[in-house]
TORZA-48033 format. One record per residue (C-alpha): z, x negated, y. Coordinates in steps of 0.2 Angstrom, whole numbers, plus 2048, in hexadecimal, padded with zeros to 3 digits. Each point is the difference from the previous one (the first is absolute). Layout:
% residues N
+-----+-----+-----+
:   z :   x :   y :
+-----+-----+-----+
:   Z :   X :   Y :
...
+-----+-----+-----+
END
This chain:
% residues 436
+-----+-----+-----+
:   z :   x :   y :
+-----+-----+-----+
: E06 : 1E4 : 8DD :
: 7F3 : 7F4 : 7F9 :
: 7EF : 7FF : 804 :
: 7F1 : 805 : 7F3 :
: 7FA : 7F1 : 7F7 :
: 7F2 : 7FF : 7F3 :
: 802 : 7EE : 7F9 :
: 80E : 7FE : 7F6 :
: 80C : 7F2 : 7FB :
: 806 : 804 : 7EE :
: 7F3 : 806 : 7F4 :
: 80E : 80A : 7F4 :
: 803 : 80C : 80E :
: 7F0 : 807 : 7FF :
: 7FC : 7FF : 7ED :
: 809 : 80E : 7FB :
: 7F7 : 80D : 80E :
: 7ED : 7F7 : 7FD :
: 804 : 805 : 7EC :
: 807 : 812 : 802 :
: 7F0 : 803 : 80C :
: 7F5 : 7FA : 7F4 :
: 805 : 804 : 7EF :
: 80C : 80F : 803 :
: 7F9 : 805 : 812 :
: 801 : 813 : 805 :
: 810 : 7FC : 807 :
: 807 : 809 : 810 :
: 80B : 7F7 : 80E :
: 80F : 80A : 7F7 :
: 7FB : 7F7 : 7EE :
: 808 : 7F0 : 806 :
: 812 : 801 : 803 :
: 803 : 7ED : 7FA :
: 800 : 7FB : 814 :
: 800 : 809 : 80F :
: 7F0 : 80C : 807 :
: 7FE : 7F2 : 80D :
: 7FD : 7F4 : 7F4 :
: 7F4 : 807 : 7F5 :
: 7F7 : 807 : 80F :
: 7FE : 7ED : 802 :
: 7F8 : 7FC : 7F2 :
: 7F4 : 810 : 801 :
: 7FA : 7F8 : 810 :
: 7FD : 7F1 : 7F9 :
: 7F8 : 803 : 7F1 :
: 7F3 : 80D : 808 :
: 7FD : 7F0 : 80C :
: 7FD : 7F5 : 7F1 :
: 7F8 : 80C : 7F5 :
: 7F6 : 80E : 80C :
: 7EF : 800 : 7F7 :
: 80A : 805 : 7EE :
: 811 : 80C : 807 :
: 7FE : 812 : 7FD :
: 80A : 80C : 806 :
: 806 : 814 : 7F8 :
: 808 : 80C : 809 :
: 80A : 80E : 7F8 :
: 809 : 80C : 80B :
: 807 : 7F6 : 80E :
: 801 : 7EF : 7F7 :
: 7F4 : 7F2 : 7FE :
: 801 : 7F7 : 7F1 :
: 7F7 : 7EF : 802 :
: 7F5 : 7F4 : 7F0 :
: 7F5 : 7F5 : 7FE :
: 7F0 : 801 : 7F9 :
: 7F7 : 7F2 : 7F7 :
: 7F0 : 7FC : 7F4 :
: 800 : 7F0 : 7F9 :
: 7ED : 7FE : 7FB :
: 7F9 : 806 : 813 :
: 80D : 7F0 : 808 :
: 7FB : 7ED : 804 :
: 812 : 7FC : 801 :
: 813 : 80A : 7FE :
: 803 : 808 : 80D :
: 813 : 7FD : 7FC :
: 800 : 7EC : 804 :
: 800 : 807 : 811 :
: 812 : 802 : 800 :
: 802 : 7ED : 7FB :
: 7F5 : 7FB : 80F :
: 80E : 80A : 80B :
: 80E : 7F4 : 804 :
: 808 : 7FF : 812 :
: 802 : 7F0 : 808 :
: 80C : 7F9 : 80F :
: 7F6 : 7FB : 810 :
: 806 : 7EC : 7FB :
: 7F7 : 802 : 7EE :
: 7F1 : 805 : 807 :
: 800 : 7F5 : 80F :
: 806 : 7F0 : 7F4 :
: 7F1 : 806 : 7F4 :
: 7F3 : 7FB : 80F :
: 807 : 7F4 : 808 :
: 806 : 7F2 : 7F2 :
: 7EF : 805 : 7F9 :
: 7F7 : 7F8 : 80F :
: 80C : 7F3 : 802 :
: 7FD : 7FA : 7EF :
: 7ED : 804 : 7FF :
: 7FE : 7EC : 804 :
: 808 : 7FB : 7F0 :
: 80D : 7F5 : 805 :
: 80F : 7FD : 7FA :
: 810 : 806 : 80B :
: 812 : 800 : 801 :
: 809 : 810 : 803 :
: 809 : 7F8 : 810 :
: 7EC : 7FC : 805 :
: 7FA : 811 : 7F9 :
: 80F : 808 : 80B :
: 7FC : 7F7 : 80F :
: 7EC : 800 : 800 :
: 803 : 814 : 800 :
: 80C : 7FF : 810 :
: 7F5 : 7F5 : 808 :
: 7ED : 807 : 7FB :
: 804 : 811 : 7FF :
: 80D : 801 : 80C :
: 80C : 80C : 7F4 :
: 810 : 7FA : 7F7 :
: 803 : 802 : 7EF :
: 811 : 7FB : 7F6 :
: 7FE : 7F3 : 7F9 :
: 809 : 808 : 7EE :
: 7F4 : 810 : 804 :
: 7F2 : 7F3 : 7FE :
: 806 : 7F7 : 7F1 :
: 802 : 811 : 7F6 :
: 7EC : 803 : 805 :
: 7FA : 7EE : 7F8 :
: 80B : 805 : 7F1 :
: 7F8 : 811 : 7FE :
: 7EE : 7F9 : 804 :
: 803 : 7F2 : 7F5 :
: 805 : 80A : 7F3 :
: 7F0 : 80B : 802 :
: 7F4 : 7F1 : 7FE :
: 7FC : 7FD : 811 :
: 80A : 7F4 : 805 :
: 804 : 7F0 : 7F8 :
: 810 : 7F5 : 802 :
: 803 : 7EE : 7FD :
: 810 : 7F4 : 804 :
: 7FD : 7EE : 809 :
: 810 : 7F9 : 803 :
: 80F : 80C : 807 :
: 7F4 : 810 : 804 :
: 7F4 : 80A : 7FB :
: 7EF : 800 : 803 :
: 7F4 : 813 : 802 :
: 7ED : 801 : 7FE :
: 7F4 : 80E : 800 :
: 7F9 : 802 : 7F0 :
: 7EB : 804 : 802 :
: 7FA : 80F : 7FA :
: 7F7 : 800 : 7F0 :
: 7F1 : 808 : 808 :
: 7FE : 7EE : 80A :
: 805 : 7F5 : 7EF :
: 7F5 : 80A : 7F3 :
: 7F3 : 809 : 80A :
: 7F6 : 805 : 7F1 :
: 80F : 808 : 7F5 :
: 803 : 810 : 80D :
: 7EF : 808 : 7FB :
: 802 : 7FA : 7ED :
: 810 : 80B : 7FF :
: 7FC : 80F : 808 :
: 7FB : 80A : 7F3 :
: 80D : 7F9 : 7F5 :
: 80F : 806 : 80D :
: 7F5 : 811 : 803 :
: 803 : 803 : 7EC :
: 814 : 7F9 : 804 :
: 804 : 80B : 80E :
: 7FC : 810 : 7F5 :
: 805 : 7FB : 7EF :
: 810 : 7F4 : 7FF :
: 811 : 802 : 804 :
: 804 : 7F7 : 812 :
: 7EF : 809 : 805 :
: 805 : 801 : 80F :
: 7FD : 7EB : 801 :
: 7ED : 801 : 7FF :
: 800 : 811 : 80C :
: 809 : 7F3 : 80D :
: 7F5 : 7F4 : 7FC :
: 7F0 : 809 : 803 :
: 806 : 804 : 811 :
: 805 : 7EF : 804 :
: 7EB : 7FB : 7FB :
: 7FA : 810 : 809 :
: 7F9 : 806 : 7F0 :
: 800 : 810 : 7F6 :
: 7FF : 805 : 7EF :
: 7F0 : 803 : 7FB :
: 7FE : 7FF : 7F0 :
: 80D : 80A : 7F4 :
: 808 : 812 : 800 :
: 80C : 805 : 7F3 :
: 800 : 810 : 7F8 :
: 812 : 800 : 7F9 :
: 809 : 7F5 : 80A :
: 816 : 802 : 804 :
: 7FF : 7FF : 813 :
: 811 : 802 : 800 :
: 805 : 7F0 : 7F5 :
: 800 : 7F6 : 811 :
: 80E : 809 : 807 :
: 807 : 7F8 : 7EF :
: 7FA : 7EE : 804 :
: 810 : 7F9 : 809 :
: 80B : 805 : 7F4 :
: 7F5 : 7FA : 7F2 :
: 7FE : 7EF : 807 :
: 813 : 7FE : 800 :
: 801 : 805 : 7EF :
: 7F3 : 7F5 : 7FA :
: 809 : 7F1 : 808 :
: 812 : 802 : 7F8 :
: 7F3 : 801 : 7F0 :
: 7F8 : 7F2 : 805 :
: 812 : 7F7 : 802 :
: 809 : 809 : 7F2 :
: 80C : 807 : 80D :
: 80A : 80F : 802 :
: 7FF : 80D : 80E :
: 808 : 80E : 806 :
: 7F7 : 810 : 802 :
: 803 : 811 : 809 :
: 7FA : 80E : 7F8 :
: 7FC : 80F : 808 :
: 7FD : 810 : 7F3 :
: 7ED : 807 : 803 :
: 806 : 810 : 7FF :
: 814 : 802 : 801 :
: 7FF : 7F1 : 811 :
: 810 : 7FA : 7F9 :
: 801 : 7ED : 805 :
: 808 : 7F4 : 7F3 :
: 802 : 7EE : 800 :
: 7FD : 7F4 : 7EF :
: 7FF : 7EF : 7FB :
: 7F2 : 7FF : 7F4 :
: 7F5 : 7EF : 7FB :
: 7F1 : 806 : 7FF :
: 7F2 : 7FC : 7F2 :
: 7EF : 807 : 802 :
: 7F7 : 80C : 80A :
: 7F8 : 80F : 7F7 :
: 7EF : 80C : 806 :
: 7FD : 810 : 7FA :
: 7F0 : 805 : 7FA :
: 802 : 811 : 802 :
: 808 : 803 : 813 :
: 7FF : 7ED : 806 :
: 811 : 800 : 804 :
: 808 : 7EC : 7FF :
: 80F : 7FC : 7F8 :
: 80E : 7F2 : 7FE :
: 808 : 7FD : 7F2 :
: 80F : 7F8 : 801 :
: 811 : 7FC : 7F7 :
: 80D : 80C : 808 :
: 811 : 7F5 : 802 :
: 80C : 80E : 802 :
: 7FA : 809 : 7EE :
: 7FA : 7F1 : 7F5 :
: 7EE : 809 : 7FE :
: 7EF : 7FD : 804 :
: 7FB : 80D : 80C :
: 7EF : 805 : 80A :
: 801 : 805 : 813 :
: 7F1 : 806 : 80C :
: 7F9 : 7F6 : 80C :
: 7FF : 80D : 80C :
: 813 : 805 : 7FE :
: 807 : 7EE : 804 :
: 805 : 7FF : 813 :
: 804 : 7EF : 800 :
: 804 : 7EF : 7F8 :
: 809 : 7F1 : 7FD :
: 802 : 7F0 : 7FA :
: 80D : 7FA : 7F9 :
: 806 : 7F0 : 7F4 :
: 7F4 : 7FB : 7F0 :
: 805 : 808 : 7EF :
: 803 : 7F6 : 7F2 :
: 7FD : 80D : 7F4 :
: 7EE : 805 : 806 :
: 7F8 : 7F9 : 7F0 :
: 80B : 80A : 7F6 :
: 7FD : 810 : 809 :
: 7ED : 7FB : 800 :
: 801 : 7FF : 7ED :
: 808 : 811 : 7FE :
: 7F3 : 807 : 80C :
: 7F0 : 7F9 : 7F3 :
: 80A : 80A : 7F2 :
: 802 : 80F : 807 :
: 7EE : 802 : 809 :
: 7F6 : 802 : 7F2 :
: 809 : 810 : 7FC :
: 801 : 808 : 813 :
: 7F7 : 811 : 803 :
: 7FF : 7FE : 811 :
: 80E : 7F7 : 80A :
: 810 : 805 : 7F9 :
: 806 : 7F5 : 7F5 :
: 810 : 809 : 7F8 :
: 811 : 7F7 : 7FB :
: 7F4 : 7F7 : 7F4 :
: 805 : 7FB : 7F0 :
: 7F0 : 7FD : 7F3 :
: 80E : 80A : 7F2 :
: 801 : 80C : 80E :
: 7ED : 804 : 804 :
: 7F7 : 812 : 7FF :
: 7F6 : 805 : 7F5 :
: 7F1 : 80C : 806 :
: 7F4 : 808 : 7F3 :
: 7F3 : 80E : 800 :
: 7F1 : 805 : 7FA :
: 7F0 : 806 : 805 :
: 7F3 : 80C : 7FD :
: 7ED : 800 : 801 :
: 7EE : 800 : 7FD :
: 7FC : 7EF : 7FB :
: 7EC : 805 : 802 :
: 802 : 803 : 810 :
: 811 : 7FA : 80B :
: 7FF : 7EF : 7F9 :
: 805 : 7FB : 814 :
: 811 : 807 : 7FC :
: 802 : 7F4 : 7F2 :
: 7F9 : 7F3 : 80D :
: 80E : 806 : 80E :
: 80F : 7FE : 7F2 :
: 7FA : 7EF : 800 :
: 7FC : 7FA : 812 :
: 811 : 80B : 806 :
: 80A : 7FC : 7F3 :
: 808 : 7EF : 807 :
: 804 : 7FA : 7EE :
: 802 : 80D : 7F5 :
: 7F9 : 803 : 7EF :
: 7F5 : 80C : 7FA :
: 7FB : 806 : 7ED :
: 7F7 : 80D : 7F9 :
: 808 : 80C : 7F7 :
: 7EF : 809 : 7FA :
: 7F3 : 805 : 807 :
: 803 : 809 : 811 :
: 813 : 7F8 : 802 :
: 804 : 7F2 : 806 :
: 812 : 7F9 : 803 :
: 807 : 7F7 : 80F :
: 80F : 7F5 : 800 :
: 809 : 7F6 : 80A :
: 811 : 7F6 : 802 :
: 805 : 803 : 813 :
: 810 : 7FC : 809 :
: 801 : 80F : 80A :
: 7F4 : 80D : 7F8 :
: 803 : 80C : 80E :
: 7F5 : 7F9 : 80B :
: 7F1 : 804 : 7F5 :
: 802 : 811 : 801 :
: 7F2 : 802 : 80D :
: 7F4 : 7F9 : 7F6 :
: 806 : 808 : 7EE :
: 7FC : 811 : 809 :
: 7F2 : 7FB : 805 :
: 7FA : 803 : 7EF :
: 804 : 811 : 802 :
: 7F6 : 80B : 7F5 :
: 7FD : 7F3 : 7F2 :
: 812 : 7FB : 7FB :
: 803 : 803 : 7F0 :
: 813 : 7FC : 7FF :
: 808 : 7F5 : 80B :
: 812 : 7F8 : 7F8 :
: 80A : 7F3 : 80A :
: 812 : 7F7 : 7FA :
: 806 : 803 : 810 :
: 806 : 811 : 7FF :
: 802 : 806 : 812 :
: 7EE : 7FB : 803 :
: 7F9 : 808 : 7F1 :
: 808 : 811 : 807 :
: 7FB : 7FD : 811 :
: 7EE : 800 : 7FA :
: 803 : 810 : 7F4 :
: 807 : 808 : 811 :
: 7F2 : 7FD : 80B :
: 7F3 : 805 : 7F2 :
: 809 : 810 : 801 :
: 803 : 805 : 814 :
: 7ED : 7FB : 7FF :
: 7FC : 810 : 7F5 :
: 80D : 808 : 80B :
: 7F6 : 7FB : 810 :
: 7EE : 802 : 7FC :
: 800 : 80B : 7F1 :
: 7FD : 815 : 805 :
: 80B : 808 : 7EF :
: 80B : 7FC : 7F2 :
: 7F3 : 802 : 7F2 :
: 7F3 : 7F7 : 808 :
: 80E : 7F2 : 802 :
: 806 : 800 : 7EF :
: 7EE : 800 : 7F9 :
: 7FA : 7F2 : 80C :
: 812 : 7F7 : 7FA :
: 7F9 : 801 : 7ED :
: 7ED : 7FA : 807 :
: 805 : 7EF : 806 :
: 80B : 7FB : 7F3 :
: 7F7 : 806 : 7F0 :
: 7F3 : 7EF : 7FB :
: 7ED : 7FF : 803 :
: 7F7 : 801 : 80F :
: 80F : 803 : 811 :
: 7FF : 80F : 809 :
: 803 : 7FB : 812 :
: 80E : 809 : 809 :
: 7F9 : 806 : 814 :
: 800 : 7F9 : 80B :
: 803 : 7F1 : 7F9 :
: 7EE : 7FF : 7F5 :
+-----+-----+-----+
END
């Protein structure tokens, strides 16, 4: 049987568990029946190392059910990039780390046979010579090595730090990377940074700020690449709430924010169906990359059409002869509730309004899936006069929850049927409770 280990090697293994303790949490060992009890004891461990000052705990009956806790405007930094700052090491990574670092710190220029054999002989340790090689590469790839080619070999030198070539532009950009660290994706960059200058952020606190999008960042970063490169991927899918894994080739488009949850999204042109189509960040396991598509332009053209007319991220089978048409009107006191006029405006994302007469107002829009603004429609609750939509089921779904609402929160028939006539007779709304 293995050992305990905190640090961990691959950063997907522990997403999922970081996420259901922070945005589900109350869960009990028995909630998680994805891996064995071993496993998720595992993480448990780990995450109460990496997180102690925020993990909570709630005990009911004879189970403990464990979460996390955490206010973004009382924290210099997300406590979640800890998890990042996490990965294990072999005892030849971290020995190789020192000891080409002090070999090079004179900034000459070596061979690997000479790199190979000035180890053996200063350090008095052996080190394969390929195992060696694959460390300049990785260096070299990080910016800290430089590589040149003289003749038949190749030629390794140190890079110097920035802090000994530009002295004065450390202090310039600390506040900028505090601001970074806590505001943009890849946050976790400036966190790493600050470290790396012994500094802290002093300066910024954010009062709404998605801690959660950085366990987001990896895949993101992929995702903006095959953009970046007009390439296809291949993503695995694994259902938020069903947990049913499924694999799809999609070239994605764009990356969408909500306002409303802050939830991220990827729009991206499913292969297998012929459709644009939206996916959560936080649902994608993995990526990857696969060969350039020729038709990226194509798909990208479709996606500038069909945007204008997406609710939220659902984008239908869309066809502009095919798209829905949502209208309904609104009551109220134009002396005094002028800011509903002003939230029909600001919410609307693109619809029209006119004035009927005085007190109603219409709202219509041209949507490509009108279900999705169901939430919001009823949000009107109280103040909608009618409400029509040209796709049927929709319109009956509405009527539907307008009517378990009077079921659910209205005492008697008669005090239903007379609150029923209220809110659809013109003039001022009578607000349904609780919904006022």
């Amino acid at each position: 049987m293995s050992e305990f280990k905190e640090l961990i090697r691959q950063f997907d293994k522990i997403r999922s568990y970081v996420r259901d303790f922070y945005v589900y949490g109350f869960k009990t060992r028995d909630d998680f029946r994805e891996k064995s009890g071993r496993t998720y004891d595992n993480h448990r461990r780990r995450m109460e190392s990496w997180f102690s000052d925020y993990i909570r705990t709630d005990q009911n009956g004879h189970k403990k059910s464990v979460f996390l806790t955490l206010d973004s405007s009382r924290m210099a930094v997300n406590p979640l990039y800890q998890a990042w700052k996490s990965k294990t090491f072999t005892d030849n990574d971290i020995s190789l780390r020192f000891l080409l670092s002090d070999l090079l710190a004179d900034d000459r220029s070596r061979s690997l046979e000479t790199i190979a054999n000035e180890i053996q002989e200063r350090y008095h340790c052996f080190f394969d010579t390929q195992l060696i090689r694959r460390k300049l590469a990785f260096y070299e790839k990080e910016g800290l090595i430089t590589r040149k080619k003289e003749g038949k070999q190749h030629l390794y030198k140190r890079n110097s730090p920035l802090p000994f070539t530009h002295p004065h532009l450390f202090p310039a950009l600390w506040l900028a990377v505090s601001f970074f660290q806590g505001a943009a994706p890849f946050g976790f960059l400036g966190s790493t940074i600050l470290d790396f200058w012994d500094k802290k952020n002093l300066f910024f606190r954010f009062r709404s700020d998605y801690l959660i999008h950085t366990l987001e960042d990896e895949i993101l970063l992929s995702l903006l690449r095959a953009m970046e490169n007009k390439y296809q991927i291949r993503i695995t899918i694994k259902g938020t709430k069903s947990r049913h894994t499924n694999i799809l080739k999609v070239t994605p488009l764009k990356i969408l924010t909500s306002v409303h949850t802050g939830r991220r999204y990827v729009c991206a042109w499913q292969t297998s169906s012929q459709r644009l189509s939206s996916f959560r960040l936080d649902s994608i396991q993995n990526t990857e990359l696969l060969e350039r598509d020729p038709c990226y332009d194509t798909y990208m053209e479709a996606f500038s059409g069909a945007f204008p007319h997406v609710w939220g991220v659902t984008f239908g089978n869309f066809q502009r002869e095919a798209l829905e048409t949502v209208s309904m009107e609104i009551t109220l006191d134009e002396n005094e509730e002028d800011f509903i006029l002003t939230r029909l405006q600001r919410e609307g994302r693109g619809g029209s309004l006119k004035r009927l007469k005085p007190g109603l107002y219409q709202y219509t829009r041209l949507c490509t899936d009108s279900m999705e603004m169901l939430p919001w429609i009823r949000s009107y609750t109280g103040r909608i006069h009618s409400f029509h939509c040209s796709n049927p089921a929709v319109e009956k779904r509405f009527k539907d929850d307008m009517k378990r609402m009077e079921t659910l929160y209205l005492s008697s028939e008669s005090t239903a049927k007379e609150m029923h006539s209220l809110t659809h007779q013109s003039g001022k709304a009578v607000p349904l409770t609780p919904f006022t």
